[in-house]
N, C-alpha and C positions, 0 to 999 in steps of 0.2 A: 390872167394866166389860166390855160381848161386845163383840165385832166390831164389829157394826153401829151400836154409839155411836162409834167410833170411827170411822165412815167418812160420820160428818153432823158438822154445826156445832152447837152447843150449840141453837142457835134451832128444830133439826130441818129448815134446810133442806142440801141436798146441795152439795157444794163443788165447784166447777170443775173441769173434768179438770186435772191436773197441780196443782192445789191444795190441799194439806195442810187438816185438816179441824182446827177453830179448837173446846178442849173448853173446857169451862164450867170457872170456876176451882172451884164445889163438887166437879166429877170430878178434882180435880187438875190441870185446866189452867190456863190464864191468857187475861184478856182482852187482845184485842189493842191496843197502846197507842197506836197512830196516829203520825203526824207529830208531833214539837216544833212549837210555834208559830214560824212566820218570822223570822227576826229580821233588818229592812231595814238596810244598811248605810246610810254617812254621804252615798256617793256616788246613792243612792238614791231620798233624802229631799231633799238640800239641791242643787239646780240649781247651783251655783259648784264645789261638789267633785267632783259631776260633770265641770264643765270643768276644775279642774284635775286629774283623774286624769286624761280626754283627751291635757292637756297634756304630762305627764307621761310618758306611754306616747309620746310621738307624741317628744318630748324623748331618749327612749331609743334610738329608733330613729336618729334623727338622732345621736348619739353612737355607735352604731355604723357608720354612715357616715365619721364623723371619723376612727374606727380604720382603717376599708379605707384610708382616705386615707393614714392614719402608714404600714401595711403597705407600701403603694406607693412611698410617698415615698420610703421606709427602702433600697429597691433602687437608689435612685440615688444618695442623699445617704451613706449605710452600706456601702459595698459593699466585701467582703471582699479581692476582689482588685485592685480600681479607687479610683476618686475614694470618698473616707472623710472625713467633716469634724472628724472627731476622732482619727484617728490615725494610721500611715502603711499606705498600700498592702503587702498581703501581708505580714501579721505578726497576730499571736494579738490583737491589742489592736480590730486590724481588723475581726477575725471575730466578736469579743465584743461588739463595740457594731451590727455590723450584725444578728448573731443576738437582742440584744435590746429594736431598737427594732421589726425585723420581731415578733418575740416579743409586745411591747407592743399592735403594733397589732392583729394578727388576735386576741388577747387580749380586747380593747376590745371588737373586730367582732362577734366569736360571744357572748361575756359579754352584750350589752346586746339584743340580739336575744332572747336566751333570757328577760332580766329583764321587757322589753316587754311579753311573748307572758304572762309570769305575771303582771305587774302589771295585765295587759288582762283576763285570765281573772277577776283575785279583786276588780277593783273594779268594772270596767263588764258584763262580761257576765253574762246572765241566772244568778242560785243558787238558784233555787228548788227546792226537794225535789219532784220527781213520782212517782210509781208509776202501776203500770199492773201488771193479771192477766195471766198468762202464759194465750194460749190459742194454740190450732193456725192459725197462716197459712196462706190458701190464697193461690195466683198470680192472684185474681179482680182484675177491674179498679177494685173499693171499692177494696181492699186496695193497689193500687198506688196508687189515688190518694189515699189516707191517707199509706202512705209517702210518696208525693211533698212533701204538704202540711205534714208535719212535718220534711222538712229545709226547707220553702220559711219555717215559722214559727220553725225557728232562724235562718235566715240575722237575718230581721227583728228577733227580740229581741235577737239580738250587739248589733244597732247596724250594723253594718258599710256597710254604705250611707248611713246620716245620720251617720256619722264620717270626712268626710274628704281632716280632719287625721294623722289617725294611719294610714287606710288609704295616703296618701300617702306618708308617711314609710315607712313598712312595706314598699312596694314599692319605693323608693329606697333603702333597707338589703338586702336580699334581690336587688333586683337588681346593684348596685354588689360587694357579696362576692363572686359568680364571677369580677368582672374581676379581682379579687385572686389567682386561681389561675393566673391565665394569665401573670402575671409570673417564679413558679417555673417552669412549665416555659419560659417563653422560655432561662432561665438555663442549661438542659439542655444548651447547646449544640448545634452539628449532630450529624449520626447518623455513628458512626467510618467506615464506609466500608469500605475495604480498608487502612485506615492500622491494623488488627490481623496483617494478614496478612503484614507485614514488621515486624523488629525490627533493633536496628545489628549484628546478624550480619550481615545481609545486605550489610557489605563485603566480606564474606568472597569473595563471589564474584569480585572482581576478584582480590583476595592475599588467604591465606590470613592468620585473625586470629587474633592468640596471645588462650589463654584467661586470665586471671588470678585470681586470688582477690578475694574479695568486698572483704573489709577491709582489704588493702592493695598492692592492684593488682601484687599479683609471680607472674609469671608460674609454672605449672606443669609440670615434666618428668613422663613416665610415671611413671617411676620414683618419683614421690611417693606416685603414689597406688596404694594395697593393696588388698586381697581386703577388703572390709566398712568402709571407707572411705567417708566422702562428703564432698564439696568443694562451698562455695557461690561461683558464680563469675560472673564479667561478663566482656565481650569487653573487648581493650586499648584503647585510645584512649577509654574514655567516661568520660571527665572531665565536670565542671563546665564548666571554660576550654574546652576543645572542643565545647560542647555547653546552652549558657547559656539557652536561650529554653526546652528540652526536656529539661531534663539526667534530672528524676524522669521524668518520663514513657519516657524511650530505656532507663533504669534499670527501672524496673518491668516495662516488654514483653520486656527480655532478661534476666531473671534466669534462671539457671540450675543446674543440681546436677549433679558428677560424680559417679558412683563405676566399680567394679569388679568384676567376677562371674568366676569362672572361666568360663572358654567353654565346658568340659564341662559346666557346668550350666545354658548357655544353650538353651531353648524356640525362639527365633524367630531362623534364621539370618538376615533382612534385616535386623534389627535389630542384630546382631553383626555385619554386613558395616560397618555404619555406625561403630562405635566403632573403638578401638584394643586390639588383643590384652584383650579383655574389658574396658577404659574407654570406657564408656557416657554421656551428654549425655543430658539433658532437662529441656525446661521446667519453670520452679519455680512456673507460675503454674496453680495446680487448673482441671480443665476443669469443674468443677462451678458456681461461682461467682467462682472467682478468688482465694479463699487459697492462701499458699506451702505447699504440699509440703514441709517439711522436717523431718519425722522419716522415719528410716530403721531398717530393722527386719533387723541384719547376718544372722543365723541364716538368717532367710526369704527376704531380698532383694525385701521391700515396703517403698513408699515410702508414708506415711498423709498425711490432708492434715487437721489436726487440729481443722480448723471443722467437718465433718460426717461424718469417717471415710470417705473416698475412698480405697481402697487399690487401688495400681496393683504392677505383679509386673513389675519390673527385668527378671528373665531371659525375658521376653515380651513386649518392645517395650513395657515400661509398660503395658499391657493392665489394663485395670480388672477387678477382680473383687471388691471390695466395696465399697457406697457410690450417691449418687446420681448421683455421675460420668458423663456417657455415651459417652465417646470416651479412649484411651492419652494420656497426655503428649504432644503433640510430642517428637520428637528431633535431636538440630545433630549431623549428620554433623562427625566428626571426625578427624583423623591426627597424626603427628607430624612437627617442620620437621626439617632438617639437624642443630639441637643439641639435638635430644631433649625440643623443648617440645610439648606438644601444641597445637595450632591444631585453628581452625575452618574446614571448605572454602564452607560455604554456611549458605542461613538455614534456620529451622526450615521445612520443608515445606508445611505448614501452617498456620492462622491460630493463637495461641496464646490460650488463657484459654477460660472458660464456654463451653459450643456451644449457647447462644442465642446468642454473637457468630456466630454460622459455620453451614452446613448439613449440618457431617459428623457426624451424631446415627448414624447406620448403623456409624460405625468401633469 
């Protein structure tokens, strides 16, 4: 076989640019097979099953409408922290049945939207098999207005204009979903404000506030704390009883870490002005996202924040130097009272947590 059989159609006539040239099946080719025969479905043929696949599609959408509804409902009648019709406010039982009828509903929503759209595609819109020779498009204005006229003859075989039942529904499903978005963020709450930018340290500034330990509120002398040490602590008074509306919230903004460094190996004298003969304060709360800090690295005197490896360097004012972090820890100026406990003089300087809370990305 040369070349030039190869580059005509069995017939001897020449094949289209960009079309494969069709050989005779005595050359070893094969004739081309065409299209299968159509095969019309039931919706088709039979005008009733046509209306009810209509129906049916148009039925789906309208069920996903009923989901947005449960979705919505679910935030008043479900609500984890509030009015709950099945269990009591603020408790795990609360949270499970509002997480599952919210769950249920948007479930329904997106589910039957997706079924609609496929049940519309494989019973009522157009299946016919078409081809069509690939040749080179020019920008002429046939060509655009072929284009034009083949999406103008799909809109028409969909149906989508003499249906609507289902177009109705379709736009009552698709539009009602968004209002469903707008319920989680209402939930967002307002935006914090400057309520980051103070913690219950800041009684301090009136008296000075004894630090204590985490787990059982007793107070800390110097003299506890050693070289490679570290203390997870809260200020005195943050009880429950003292503090009942706020109490996790006053607890999470002030948690804090002591330890100790020799001062000879302290980097950043303002930061050593701050502590006590090398007993250092600082936020437990990552500036990266807001994980606690609490591994401590005695050898190196880095503190890691173990969600994304934030390592901040204790003998330099917390100073990040590995990690996504963009700003040092805050630190609670500290001293000690008359019977050797150490105290707190003021609040952290700073706003404390992530610095998308705050504008100090420069520090």
């Amino acid at each position: 076989m040369t070349h030039n059989d190869l580059s005509h159609n069995h017939d001897g006539t020449q094949p289209h640019r960009g079309v494969s040239a069709v050989v005779a099946k005595e050359d070893g080719g094969f004739v081309n097979p065409g299209l299968p025969p159509h095969e019309y479905r039931q919706s088709d043929l039979d005008p009733k099953a046509e209306r009810r696949a209509e129906k049916m599609v148009a039925g789906m959408f309208i069920l996903s409408i009923i989901g947005t509804a449960i979705f919505i409902a679910s935030y008043f009648l479900f609500t984890p922290m509030g009015y709950n019709l099945l269990a009591e406010s603020k408790t795990l039982q609360a949270v499970k049945w509002s997480n599952l009828f919210t769950g249920i509903g948007l479930a329904v929503a997106m589910f039957f939207i997706g079924a609609a759209a496929v049940h519309w595609a494989k019973t009522l819109m157009p299946d016919h098999e078409v081809t069509e020779e690939r040749h080179i498009y020019s920008r002429t204005n046939p060509v655009r207005e072929e284009a034009s006229g083949i999406i103008v003859d799909g809109l028409d075989e969909s149906g989508v204009a003499r249906r609507p039942l289902i177009v109705a529904s379709m736009v009552g499903a698709l539009a009602v979903l968004p209002i469903a978005v707008l319920f989680p963020i209402s939930t967002l709450g307002p935006l914090p404000g400057n309520k980051l930018h103070h913690t219950f340290w800041a009684k301090a500034k009136k008296e000075p506030l004894r630090i204590v330990r985490d787990h059982d509120n007793t107070p800390i002398k110097a003299s506890d704390v050693t070289v490679g040490s570290i203390f997870h602590v809260m200020p005195d008074g943050l009880t429950h009883e003292n503090n009942e509306h706020d109490f996790l919230e006053q607890r999470a903004k002030a948690a804090a870490v002591l330890v100790r460094i020799d001062p000879a190996d302290a980097k950043n004298q303002e930061s050593l002005s701050n502590g006590y003969e090398g007993i250092l304060a600082f936020s437990k709360i990552c500036t990266h996202v807001g994980c606690p800090v609490a591994l401590y690295e005695q050898q190196t005197h880095h503190m890691l924040c173990p969600c994304h490896q934030s390592t901040f360097d204790v003998t330099d004012g917390a100073k990040v130097i590995f990690g996504p972090a963009h700003r040092p820890l805050p630190q609670l100026p500290i001293e000690v009272d008359d019977e050797g406990y150490l105290v707190a003089t003021d609040d952290f300087p700073e706003p404390i947590g992530p610095s998308f809370w705050n504008l100090h990305k420069d520090k």
